[in-house]
C-alpha positions as CSV (number, residue, x, y, z in Angstrom):
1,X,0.0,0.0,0.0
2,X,1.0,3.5,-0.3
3,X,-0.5,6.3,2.0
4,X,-0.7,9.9,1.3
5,X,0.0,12.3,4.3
6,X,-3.0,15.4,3.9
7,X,-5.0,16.8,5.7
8,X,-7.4,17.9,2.5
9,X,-9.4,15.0,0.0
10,X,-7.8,13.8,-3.2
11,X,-8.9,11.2,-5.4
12,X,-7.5,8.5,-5.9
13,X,-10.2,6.6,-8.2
14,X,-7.3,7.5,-10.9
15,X,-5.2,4.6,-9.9
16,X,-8.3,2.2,-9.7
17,X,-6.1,-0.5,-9.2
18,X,-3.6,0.9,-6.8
19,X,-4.0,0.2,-2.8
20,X,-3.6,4.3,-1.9
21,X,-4.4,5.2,1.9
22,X,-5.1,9.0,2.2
23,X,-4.5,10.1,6.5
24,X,-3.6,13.2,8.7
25,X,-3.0,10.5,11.2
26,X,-0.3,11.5,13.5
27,X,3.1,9.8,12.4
28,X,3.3,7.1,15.0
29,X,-0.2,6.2,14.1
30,X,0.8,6.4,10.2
31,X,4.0,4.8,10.6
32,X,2.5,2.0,13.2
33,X,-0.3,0.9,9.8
34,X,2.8,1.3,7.5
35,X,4.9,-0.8,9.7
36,X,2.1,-3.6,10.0
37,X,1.7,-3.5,6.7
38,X,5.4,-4.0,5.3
39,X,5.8,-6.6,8.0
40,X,9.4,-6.6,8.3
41,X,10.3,-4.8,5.2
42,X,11.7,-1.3,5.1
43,X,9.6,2.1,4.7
44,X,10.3,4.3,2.2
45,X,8.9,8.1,2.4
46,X,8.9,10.3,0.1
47,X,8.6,14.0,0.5
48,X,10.1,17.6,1.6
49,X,11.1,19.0,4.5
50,X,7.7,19.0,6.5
51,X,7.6,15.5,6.2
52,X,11.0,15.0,6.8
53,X,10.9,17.2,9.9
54,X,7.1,15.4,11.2
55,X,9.1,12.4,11.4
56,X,12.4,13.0,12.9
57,X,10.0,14.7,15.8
58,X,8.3,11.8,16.4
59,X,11.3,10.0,16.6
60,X,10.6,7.7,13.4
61,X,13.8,9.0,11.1
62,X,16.6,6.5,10.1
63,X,18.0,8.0,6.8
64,X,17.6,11.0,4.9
65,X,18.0,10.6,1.2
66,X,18.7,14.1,-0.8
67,X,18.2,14.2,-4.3
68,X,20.2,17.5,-5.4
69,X,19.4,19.2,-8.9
70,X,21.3,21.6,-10.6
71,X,18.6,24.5,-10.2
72,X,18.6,27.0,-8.1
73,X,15.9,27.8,-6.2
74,X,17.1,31.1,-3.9
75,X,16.4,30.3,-0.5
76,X,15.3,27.7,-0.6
77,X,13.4,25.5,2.3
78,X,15.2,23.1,4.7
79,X,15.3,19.5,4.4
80,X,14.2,19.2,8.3
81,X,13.3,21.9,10.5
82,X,15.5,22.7,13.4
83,X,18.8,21.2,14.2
84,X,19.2,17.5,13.2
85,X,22.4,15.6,13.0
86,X,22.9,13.7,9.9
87,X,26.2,11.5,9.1
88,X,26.9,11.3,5.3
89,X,27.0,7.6,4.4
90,X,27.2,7.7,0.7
91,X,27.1,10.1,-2.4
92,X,25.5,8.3,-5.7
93,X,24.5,9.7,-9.1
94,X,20.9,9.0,-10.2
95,X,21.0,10.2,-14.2
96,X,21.5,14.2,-13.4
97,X,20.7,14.3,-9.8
98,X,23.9,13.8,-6.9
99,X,22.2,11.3,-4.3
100,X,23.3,11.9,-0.7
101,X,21.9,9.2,1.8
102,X,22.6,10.2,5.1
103,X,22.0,8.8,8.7
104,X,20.2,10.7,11.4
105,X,22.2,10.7,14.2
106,X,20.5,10.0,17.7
């Protein structure tokens, strides 16, 4: 399954065969369902820095995976909100994006 973190409807009838969860569950309820539901396989979430920060507050935050392009955006917005520690495991190239995987530090 994949599950959709908003807090506003979407439809998902497009992907009529596709088993898509919309919540605004809190993120150990979200990632308790996710967890059951992988059994012991790994989660994978994708998104910016809201998500990214929702979890690491909740304590739920292995890795960080950053995906640079070569645009710039001015100021951008950070990958987590506040002050995280993150350890640089390994630096990959995914076509024209750099790939830096990094592990939170606890």
């Amino acid at each position: 399954p994949c599950w959709v973190l908003t807090s506003r409807p979407i439809d998902v009838g497009r992907f009529p065969t596709a088993d898509i969860r919309t919540t605004a569950s809190s993120a150990t309820q979200v990632v308790a369902e996710m967890r059951a539901a992988a059994s012991d396989l790994d989660l994978w979430c994708v998104g910016g820095g809201r998500t990214a920060t929702w979890l690491h507050d909740a304590g739920l935050l292995d890795e960080v995976w950053v995906s640079i392009a070569p645009v710039l955006l001015g100021s951008g917005i950070p990958v987590i909100g506040g002050h995280v520690e993150l350890d640089l495991v390994d630096v990959d190239r995914n076509r024209d994006f750099a790939v830096c995987r990094y592990r939170v530090s606890r």
